[in-house]
C-alpha positions in Angstrom: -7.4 -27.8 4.7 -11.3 -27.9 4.7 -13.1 -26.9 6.9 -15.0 -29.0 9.3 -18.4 -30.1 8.5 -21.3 -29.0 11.0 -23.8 -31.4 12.7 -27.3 -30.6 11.8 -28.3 -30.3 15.5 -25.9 -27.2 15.3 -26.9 -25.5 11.9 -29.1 -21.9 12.7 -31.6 -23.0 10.0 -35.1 -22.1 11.0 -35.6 -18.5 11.3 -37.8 -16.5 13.9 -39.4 -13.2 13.2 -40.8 -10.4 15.9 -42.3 -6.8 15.6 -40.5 -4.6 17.9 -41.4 -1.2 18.8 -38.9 1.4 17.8 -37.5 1.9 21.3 -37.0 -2.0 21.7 -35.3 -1.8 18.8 -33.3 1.1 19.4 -32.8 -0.8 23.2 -31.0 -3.7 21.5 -29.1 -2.4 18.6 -27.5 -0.6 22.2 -26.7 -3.4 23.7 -25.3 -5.4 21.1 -23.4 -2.5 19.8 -22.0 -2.2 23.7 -21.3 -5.8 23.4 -19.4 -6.0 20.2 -21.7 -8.5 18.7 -25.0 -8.7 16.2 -28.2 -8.1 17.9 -29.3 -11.9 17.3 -26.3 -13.1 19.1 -27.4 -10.6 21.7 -31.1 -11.2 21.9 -29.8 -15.6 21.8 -27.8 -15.3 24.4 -29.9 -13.0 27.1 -32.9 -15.7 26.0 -31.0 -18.9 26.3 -28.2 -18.2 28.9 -30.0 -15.7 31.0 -27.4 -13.0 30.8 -26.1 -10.4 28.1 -23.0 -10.9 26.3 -20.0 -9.2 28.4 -19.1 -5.8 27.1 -16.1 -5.3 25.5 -13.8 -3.2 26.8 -12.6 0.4 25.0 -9.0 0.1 24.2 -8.1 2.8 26.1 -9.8 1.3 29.7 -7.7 -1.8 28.8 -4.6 0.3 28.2 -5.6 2.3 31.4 -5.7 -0.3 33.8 -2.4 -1.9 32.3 -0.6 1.5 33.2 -2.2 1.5 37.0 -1.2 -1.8 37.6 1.8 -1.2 36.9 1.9 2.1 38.5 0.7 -0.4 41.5 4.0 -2.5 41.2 5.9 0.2 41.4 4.3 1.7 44.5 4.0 -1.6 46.3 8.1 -1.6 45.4 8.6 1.7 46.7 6.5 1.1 50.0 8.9 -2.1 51.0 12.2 0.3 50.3 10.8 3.6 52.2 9.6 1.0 55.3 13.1 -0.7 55.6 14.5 3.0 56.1 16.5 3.4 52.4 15.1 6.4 51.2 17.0 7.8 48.8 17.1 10.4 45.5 16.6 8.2 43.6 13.2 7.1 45.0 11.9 10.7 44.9 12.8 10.4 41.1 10.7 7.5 40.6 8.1 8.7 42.8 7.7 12.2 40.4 7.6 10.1 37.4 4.5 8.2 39.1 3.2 11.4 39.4 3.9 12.6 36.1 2.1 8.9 34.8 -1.2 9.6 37.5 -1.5 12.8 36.0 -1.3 11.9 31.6 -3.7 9.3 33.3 -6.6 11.2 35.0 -6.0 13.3 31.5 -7.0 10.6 29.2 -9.6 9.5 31.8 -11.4 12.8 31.7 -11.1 13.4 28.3 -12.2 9.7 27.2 -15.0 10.7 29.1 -15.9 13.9 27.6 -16.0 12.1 24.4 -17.9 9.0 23.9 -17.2 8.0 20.4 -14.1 7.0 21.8 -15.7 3.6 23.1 
């Protein structure tokens, strides 16, 4: 299959040169390096739309917040069977392995931290 033919109102064909000093510069290779995209798409979207591209987000965040939420399930679970009364052994197993998960957590956290090339 072919691919689709663009209009000519969409074509990027003129192009548009400025002098930047080397901090600007240095400013936007930043934020479009933050952002995941080429500093064009950067500087066309903060011009046009009025706002930067979102930043993506480092794999481990996204993995991060996956594991707390469902760390959060689990404690929201737990919660309902401690308040009806049925507290049992087998809660205060699953409550150690949240524990266990909070701790490998606050772990990765710190050390993603300590090293930024991570992102």
């Amino acid at each position: 299959m072919a691919r689709p033919r663009v209009s000519i109102e969409t074509i990027r064909s003129v192009n548009f040169t400025i002098r930047l000093t080397a901090d600007e510069h240095r400013r936007i290779e930043k934020a479009a390096e933050t952002c995941g995209r080429k500093p064009a798409v950067v500087v066309r979207e903060k011009l046009f739309r009025g706002k930067f591209p979102q930043p993506r987000m480092a794999r481990i965040e996204l993995n991060t917040y996956l594991e707390l939420k469902k760390i959060g399930v689990n404690l929201n679970q737990l919660t309902r069977i401690a308040n009806a009364g049925r507290v049992t052994m087998e809660l205060f197993k699953v409550l150690m392995q949240l524990m266990k998960q909070q701790e490998t957590i606050i772990g990765k956290l710190l050390y993603h931290d300590s090293h930024p090339e991570n992102r």
